[in-house]
C-alpha positions as CSV (number, residue, x, y, z in Angstrom):
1,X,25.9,-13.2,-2.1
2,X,26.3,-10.6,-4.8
3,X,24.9,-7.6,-4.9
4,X,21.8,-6.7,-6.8
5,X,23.8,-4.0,-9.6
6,X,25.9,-6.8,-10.1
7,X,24.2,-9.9,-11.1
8,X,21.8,-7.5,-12.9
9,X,24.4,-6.1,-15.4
10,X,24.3,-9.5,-16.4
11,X,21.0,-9.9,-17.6
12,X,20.0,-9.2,-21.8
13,X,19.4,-5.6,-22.5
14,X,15.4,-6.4,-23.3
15,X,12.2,-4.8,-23.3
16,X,11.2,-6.6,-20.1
17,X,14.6,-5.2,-18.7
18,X,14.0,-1.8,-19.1
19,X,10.3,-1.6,-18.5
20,X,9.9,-4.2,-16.2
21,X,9.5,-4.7,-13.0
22,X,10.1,-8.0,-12.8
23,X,13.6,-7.1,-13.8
24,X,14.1,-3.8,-12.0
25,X,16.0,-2.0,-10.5
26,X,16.2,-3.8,-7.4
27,X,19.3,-1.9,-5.9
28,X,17.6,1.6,-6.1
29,X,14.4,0.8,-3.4
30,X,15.5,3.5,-0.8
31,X,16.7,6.2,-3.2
32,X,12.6,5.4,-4.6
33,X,11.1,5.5,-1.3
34,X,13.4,9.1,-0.4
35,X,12.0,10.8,-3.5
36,X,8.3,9.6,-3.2
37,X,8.2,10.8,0.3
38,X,9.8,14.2,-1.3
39,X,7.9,14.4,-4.1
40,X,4.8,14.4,-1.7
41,X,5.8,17.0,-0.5
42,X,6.8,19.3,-2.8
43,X,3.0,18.7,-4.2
44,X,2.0,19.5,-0.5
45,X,3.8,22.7,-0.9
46,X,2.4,23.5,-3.9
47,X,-1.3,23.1,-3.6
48,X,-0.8,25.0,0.8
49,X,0.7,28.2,-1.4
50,X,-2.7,27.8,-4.0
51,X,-5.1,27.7,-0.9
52,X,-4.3,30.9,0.1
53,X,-3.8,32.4,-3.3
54,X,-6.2,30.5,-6.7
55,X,-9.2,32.8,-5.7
56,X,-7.4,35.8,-6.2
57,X,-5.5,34.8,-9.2
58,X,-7.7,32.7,-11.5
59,X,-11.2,33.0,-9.7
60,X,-14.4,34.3,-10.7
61,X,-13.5,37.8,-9.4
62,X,-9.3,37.2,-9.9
63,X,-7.3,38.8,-11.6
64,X,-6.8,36.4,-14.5
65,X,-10.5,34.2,-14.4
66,X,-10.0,31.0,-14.8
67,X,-13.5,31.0,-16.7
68,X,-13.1,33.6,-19.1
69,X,-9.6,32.3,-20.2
70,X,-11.7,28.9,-20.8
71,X,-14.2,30.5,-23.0
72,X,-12.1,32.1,-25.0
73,X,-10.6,28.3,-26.2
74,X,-13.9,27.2,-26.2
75,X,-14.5,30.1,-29.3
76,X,-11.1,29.2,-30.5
77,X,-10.8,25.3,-30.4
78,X,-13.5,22.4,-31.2
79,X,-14.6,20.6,-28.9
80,X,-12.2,17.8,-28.3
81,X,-9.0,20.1,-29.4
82,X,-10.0,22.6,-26.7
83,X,-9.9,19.8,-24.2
84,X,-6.2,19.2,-25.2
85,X,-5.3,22.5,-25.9
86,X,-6.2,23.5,-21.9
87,X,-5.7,19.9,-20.2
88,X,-8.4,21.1,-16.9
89,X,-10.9,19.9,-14.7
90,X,-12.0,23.3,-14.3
91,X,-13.9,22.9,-17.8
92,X,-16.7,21.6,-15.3
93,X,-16.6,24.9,-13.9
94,X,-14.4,27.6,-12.7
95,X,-16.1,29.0,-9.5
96,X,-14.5,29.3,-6.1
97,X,-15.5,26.5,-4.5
98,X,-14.1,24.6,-7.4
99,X,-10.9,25.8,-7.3
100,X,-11.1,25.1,-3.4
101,X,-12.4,21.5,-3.7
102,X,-9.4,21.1,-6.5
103,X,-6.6,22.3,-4.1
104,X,-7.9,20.3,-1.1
105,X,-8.2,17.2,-2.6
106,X,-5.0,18.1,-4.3
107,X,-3.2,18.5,-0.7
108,X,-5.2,15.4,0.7
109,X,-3.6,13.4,-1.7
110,X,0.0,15.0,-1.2
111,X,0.0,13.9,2.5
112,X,-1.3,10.8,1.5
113,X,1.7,9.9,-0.5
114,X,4.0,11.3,2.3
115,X,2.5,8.9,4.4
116,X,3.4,6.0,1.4
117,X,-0.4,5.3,1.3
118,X,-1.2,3.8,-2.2
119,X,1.6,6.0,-3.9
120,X,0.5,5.4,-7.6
121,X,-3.2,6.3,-6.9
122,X,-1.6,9.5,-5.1
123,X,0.6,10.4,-7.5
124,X,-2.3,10.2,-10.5
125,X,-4.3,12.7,-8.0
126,X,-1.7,15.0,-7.3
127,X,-0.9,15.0,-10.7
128,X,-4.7,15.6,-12.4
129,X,-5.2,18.4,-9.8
130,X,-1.8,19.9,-10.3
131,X,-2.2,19.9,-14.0
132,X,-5.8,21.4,-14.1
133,X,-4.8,24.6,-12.5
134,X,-1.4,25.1,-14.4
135,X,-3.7,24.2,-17.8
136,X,-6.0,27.3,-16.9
137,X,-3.7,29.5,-15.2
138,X,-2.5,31.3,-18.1
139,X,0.4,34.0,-16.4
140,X,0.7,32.2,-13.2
141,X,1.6,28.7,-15.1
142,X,4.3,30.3,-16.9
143,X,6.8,28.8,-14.7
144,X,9.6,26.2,-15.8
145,X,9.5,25.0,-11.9
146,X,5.8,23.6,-12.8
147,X,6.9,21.6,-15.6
148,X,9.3,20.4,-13.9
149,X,7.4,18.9,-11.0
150,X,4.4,17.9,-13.5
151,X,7.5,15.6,-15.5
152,X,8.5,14.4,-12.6
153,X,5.0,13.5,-11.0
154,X,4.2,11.9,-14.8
155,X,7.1,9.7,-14.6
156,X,6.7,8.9,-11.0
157,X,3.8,7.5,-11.9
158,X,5.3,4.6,-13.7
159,X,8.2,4.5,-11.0
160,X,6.0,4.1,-7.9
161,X,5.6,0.6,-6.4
162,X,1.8,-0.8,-6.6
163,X,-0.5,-1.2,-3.2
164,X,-2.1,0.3,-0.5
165,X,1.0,0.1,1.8
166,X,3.8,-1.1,-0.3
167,X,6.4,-0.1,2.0
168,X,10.4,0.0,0.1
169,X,8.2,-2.1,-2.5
170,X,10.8,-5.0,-2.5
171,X,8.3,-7.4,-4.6
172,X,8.2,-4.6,-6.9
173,X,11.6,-2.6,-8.1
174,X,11.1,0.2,-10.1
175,X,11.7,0.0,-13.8
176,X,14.8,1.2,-15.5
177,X,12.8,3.0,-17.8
178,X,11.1,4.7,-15.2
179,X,14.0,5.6,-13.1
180,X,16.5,6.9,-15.8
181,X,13.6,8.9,-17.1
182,X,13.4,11.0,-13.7
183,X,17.9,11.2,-14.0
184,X,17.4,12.0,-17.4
185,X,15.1,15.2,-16.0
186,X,17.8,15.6,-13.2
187,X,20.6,15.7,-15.7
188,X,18.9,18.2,-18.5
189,X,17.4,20.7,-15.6
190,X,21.4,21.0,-15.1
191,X,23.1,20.5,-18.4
192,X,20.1,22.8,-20.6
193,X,20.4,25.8,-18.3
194,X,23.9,25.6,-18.6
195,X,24.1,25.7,-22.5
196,X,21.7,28.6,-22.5
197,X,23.7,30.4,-20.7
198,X,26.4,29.8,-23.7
199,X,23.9,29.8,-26.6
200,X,22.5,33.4,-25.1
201,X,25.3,35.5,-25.8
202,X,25.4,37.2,-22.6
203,X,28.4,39.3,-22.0
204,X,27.9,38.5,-18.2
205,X,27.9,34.4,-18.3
206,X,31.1,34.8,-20.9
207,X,32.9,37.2,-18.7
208,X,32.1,35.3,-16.0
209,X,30.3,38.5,-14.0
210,X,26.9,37.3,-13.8
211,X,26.5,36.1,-9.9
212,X,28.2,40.0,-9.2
213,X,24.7,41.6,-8.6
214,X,22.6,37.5,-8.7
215,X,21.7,37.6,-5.4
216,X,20.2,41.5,-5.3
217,X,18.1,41.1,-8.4
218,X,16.3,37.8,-8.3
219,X,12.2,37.8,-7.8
220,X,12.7,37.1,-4.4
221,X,15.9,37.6,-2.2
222,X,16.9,36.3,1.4
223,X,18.9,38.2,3.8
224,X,21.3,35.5,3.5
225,X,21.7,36.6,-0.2
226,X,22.3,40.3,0.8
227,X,25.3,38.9,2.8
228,X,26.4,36.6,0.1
229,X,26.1,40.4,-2.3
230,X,29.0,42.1,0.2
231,X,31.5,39.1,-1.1
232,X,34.2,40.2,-3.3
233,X,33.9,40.2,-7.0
234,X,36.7,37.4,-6.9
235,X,33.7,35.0,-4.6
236,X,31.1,35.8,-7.1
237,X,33.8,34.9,-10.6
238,X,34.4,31.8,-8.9
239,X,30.7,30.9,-8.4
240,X,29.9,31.9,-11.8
241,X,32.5,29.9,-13.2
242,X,31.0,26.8,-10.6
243,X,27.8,27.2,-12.0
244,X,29.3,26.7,-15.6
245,X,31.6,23.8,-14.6
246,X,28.4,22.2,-12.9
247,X,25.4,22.2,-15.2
248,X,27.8,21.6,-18.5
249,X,30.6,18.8,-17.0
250,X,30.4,17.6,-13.6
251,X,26.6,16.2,-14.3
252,X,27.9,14.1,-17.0
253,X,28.9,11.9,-13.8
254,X,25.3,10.3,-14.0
255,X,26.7,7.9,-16.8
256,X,30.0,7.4,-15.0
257,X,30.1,4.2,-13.1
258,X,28.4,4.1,-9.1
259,X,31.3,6.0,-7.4
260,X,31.5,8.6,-9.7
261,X,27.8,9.0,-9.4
262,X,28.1,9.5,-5.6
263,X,30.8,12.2,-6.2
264,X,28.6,13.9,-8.3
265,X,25.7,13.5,-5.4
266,X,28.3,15.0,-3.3
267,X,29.1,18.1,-5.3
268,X,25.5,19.3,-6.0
269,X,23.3,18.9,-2.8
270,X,25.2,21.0,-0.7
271,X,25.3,23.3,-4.0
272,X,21.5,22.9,-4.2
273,X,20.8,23.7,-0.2
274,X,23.2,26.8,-0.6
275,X,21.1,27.9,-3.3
276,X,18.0,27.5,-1.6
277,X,19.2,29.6,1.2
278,X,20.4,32.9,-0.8
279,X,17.5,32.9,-3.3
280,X,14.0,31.9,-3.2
281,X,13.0,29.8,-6.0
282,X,10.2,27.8,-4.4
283,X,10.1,24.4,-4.9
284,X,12.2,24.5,-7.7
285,X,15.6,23.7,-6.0
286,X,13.7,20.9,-3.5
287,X,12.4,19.2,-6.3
288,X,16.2,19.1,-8.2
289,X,18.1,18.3,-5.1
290,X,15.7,15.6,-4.4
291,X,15.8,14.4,-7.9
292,X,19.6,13.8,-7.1
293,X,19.0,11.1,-4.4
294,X,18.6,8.9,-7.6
295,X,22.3,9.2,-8.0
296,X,22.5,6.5,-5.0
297,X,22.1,2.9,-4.6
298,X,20.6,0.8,-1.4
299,X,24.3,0.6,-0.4
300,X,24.5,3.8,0.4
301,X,22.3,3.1,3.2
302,X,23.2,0.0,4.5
303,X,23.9,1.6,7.5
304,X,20.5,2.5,8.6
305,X,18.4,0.4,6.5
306,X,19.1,-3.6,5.7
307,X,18.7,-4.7,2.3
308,X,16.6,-8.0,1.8
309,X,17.7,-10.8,-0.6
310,X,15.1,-13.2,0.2
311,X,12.3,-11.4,-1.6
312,X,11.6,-11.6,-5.5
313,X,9.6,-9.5,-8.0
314,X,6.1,-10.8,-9.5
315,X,4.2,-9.2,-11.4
316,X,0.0,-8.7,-11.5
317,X,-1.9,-10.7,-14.2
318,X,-2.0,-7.5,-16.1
319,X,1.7,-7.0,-16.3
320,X,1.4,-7.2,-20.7
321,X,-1.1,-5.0,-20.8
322,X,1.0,-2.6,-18.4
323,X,3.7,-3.1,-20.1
324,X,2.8,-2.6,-23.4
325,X,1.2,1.3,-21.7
326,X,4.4,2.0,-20.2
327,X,6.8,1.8,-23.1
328,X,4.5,3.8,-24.8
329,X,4.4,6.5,-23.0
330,X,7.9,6.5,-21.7
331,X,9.5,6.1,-25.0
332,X,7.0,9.3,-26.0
333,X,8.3,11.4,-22.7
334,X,12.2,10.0,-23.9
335,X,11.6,11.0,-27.9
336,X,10.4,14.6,-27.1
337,X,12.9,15.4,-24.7
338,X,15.8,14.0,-26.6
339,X,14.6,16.3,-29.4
340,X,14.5,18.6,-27.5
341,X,18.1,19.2,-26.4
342,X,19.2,18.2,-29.8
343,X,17.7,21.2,-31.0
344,X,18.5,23.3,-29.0
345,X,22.7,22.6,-30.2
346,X,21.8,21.7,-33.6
347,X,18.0,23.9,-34.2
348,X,15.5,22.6,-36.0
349,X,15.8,19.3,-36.7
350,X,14.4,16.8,-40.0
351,X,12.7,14.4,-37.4
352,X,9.0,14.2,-36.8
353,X,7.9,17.2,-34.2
354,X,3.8,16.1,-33.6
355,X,5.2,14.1,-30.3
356,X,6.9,17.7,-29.5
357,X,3.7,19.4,-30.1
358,X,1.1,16.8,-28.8
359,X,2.7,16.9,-25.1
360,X,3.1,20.1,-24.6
361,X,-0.2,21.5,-23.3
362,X,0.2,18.6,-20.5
363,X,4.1,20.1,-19.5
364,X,5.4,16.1,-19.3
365,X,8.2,16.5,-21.8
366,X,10.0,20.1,-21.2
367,X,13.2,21.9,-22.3
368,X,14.7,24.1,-19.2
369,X,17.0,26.6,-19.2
370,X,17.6,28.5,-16.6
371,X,18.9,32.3,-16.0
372,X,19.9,32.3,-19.5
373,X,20.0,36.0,-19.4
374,X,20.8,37.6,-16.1
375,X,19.0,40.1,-15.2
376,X,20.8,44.2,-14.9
377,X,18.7,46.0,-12.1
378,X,15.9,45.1,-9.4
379,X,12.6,46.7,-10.6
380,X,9.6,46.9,-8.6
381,X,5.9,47.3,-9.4
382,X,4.0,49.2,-6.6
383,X,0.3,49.6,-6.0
384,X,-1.1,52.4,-4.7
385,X,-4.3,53.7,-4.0
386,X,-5.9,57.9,-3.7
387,X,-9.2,59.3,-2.6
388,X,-8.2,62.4,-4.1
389,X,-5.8,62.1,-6.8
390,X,-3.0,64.0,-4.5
391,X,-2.4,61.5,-1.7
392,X,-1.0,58.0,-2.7
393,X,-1.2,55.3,-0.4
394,X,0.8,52.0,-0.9
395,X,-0.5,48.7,-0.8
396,X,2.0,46.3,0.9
397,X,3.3,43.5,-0.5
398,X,3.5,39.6,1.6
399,X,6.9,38.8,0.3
400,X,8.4,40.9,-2.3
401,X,10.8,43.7,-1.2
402,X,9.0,47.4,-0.5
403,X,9.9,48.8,3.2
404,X,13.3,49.8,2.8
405,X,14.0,48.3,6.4
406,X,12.8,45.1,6.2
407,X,15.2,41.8,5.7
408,X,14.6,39.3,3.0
409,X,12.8,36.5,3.9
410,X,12.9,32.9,3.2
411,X,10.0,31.5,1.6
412,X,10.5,28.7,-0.6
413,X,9.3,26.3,-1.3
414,X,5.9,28.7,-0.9
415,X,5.3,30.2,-3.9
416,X,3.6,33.5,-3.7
417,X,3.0,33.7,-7.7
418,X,1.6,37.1,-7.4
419,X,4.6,38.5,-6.3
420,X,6.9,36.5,-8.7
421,X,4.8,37.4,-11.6
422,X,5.1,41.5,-10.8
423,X,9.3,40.6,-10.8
424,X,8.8,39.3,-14.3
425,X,6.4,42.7,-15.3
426,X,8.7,44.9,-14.2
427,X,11.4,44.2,-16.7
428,X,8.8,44.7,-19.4
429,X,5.6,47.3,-20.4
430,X,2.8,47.1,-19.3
431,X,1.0,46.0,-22.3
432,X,2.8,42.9,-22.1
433,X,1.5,42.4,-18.9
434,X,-2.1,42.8,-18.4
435,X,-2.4,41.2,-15.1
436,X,-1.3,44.8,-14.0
437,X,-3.7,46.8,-15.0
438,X,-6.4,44.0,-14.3
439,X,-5.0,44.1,-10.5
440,X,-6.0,47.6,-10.7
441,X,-9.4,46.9,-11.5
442,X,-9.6,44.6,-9.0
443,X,-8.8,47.1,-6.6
444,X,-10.7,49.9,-7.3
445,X,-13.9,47.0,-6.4
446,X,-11.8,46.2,-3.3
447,X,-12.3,43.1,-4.3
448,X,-11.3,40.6,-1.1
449,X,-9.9,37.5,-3.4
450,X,-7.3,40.1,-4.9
451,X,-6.6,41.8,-1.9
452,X,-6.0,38.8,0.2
453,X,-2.4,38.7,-2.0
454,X,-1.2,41.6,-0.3
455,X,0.1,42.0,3.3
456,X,-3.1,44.5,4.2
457,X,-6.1,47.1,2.7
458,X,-5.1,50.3,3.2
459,X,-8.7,51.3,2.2
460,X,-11.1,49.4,4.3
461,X,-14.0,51.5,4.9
462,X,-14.4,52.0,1.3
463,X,-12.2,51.6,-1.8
464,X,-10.0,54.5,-2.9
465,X,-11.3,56.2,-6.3
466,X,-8.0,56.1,-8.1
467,X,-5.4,53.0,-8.6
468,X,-1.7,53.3,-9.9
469,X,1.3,51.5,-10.5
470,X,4.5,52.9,-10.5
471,X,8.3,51.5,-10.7
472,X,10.7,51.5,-8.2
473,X,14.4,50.7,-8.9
474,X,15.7,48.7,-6.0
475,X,19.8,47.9,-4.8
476,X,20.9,46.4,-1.4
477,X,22.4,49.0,0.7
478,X,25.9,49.0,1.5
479,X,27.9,47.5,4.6
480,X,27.9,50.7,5.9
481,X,24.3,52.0,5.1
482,X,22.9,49.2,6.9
483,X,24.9,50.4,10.1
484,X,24.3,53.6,10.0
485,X,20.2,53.2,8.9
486,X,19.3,49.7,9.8
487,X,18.3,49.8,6.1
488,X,18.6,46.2,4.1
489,X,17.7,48.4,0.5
490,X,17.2,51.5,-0.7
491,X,15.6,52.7,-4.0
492,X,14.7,55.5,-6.1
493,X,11.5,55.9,-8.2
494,X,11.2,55.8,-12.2
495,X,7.5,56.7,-12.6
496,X,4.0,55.7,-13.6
497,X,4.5,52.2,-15.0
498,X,1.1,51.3,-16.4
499,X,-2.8,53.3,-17.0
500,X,-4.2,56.1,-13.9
501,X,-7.5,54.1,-13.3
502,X,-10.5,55.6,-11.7
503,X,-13.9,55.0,-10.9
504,X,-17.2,57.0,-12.2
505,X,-19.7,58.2,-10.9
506,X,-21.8,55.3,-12.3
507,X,-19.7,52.5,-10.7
508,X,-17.4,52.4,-14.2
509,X,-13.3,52.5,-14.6
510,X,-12.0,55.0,-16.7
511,X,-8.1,55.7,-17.6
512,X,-7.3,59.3,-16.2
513,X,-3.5,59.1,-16.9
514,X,-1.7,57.2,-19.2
515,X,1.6,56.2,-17.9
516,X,5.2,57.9,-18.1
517,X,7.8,57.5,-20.5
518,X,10.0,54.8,-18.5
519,X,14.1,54.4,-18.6
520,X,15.1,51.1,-20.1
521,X,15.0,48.7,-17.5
522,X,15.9,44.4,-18.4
């Protein structure tokens, strides 16, 4: 008997072929079922890391309300525009329990599609909940990782078999359409960020010196990464020229024929697990090396898992109707982000841009590029609190680096956004970034949603009466520092990064110092 990719090459190159079902992909069941079971948890991962964090960040007493961001559209938008403008449940109201109810029912659903209990159903939860919070997040959204994993859930929507318990889904292949879609994500998440780092200009990518100090200044090192930093400069040029020769050539195997393609799965998942070990990205890498399983074929795993010949697609009595939906939107999804990398080799282009601008509140259609511009020194916003203006107190952070002797951790594919978002603050002003003088604010109230993002509450009994930030330059320590002091960093301190606050008499915040005059720091 042949094999399925074989007698199906032979089939015409229709509309029922490529959005189909009945004409799927039937040699690509177990790569399906590998990155549905993924998928769900990656969405698990991501709504456990906004249980323990959505109250402080966008709730009624957060740092960032959800509620007052919404507003603020409403008086902005009409009606219907501000419904597309902030794609959110949370327009039927922003209050903790909300934001609770959103996440549980978000993680429900997650564990559900682990479990390969009715997958599509699942995957439209995971994805409405998922969406809702990134749509009235504001800061804490502004991460390329959350597109990616709302284009992926979007598209796995239409890539999922149908049923309660469908199983490997054998009666019902995934459609071409659906799974070149999720490569097509795989291949620009690699091939974008690597042009970036070309189109940029950066003397470091070009000179190829950019992984020299890569593992030291990312938002959130691993003490495997501090080991990786004490490699000679010859390890780190070869890396950096890896990283080029990956993202710009070696993923152009996805179009080569099946044994390239395996090759190519070959190259970057062990690539993709040494990354997440030396740098946490939280589910950023999971979601791209489990995107790559879709480089195989059921052959693959003929070893574990029989294929069956004996069963044949059908199709509901709605299949037309389906069919006509899903070319619709997947021919949108394919438009915009063809456009997309086009422009970003040839700029603006004379084609029609409203797709481009109509899916982009709903983060289904993205352009990545990634570490574009690497980053020149580790920075470090720090909280502290006084009672008396002379004493300053620290607040300690969950994840980010602040003792001096404490390793690195591992977190990912946790995202503690809090923490990432003070990395990206501290390569700017403060002006730019209001969520830290609104932290401050927060503090001075010792509010317990805000201060549940830290490690501890220095100021228990009562809060202290003035809040500060102030900037910290951070390195790794040497070989021979960590010997001799058991130290993994050390650091020296810049100044006041952003507003003294204090509060009054009358229960009020006032500014008593404005901040210092900084070094340039990028």
């Amino acid at each position: 008997m042949e094999h399925p990719e074989t007698t199906t090459a032979r089939k015409p190159f229709t509309v029922q072929y490529l959005f189909s079902s009945e004409q799927g992909a039937a040699d690509r069941l177990i790569p399906r079922w590998i990155v549905l079971r993924a998928l769900g948890l990656i969405y698990c991962s991501a709504f456990v890391s906004l249980l323990f964090q959505i109250r402080g960040l966008i709730g009624p007493a957060g740092i960032l309300p959800a509620a007052r961001y919404l507003e603020a559209v409403a008086q902005s938008f009409g009606p219907w525009h501000r419904l597309w403008f902030a794609p959110t449940l949370l327009w039927f109201g922003g209050g903790s329990h909300t934001l609770m109810a959103m996440c549980w029912v978000g993680l429900a659903a997650s564990l559900l599609l682990t479990g390969n209990v009715w997958p599509r159903a699942m995957l439209a939860i995971c994805f409405v909940c998922f969406l809702s919070f990134v749509g009235a997040a504001q800061d804490f959204s502004g991460y390329q990782s959350d597109g990616m994993l709302l284009e992926a859930g979007f598209l796995a929507l239409f890539f999922a078999p149908p049923g309660l318990r469908p199983g490997l889904g054998y009666d019902h292949p995934p459609s071409r359409a659906s799974l070149f879609l999720l490569q097509w994500e795989w291949f620009r998440i690699y091939f974008e960020s690597g042009l970036v780092k070309l189109l940029s200009g950066d003397m470091q990518w070009r000179q190829l010196t950019a992984m020299d100090e890569y593992y030291q200044n990312g938002p959130l090192p691993t003490w495997i990464g501090w080991y990786i930093q004490h490699l000679p400069h010859r390890f780190h040029w070869a890396t950096a020229f890896a990283t080029l020769a990956m993202e710009l050539v070696i993923v152009w195997m996805l179009f080569l024929p099946r044994r390239w393609r395996i090759v190519c799965f070959l190259i970057v998942t062990p690539w993709e697990l040494g990354v997440i070990f030396t740098a946490n990205y939280t589910f950023l890498n999971y979601l791209v090396l489990t995107l790559g399983f879709l480089l195989l074929d059921d052959r693959c795993f003929r070893r574990w898992i029989k294929p069956r010949d004996d069963i044949k697609p059908r199709s509901g009595p709605l299949s037309g109707l389906a069919l006509a939906f899903n070319i619709v939107l997947l021919c949108l999804v394919g438009y915009v982000t063809t456009v997309q990398l086009m422009a970003m080799v040839f700029g603006r282009l004379p084609l029609p841009m409203q797709p481009v601008t109509m899916l982009e509140p709903f983060r289904i259609a993205n352009q990545y590029g990634l570490f574009a511009v690497m980053t020149r020194g580790r920075y470090e916003i720090e909280f502290q609190g006084s009672r008396d203006g002379q004493v300053w107190i620290p607040y300690p952070f969950r994840f980010k680096p602040q003792a001096l002797n404490q390793a690195p951790g591992i977190y990912a594919p946790y995202q503690p956004r809090f923490d990432w978002n003070l990395w990206f603050a501290s390569l700017g002003s403060w002006q730019q970034n209001p969520l830290v003088p609104r932290t401050e604010q927060r503090l001075l109230a010792n509010d317990p949603d805000v201060l549940a993002l830290f490690a501890a509450n220095p100021f228990r009994d009562s809060p202290p009466r003035q809040v500060r930030a102030v900037l910290w330059q951070y390195w790794f320590t040497s070989l021979e520092e960590k010997r001799a002091t058991g130290d993994w960093w050390t650091r020296r301190l810049l100044g006041v990064y952003a507003p003294v606050l204090e509060r009054d008499a009358a229960g009020g915040v006032t500014i008593v110092a404005m901040p210092d005059e900084l070094p340039v720091h990028e």
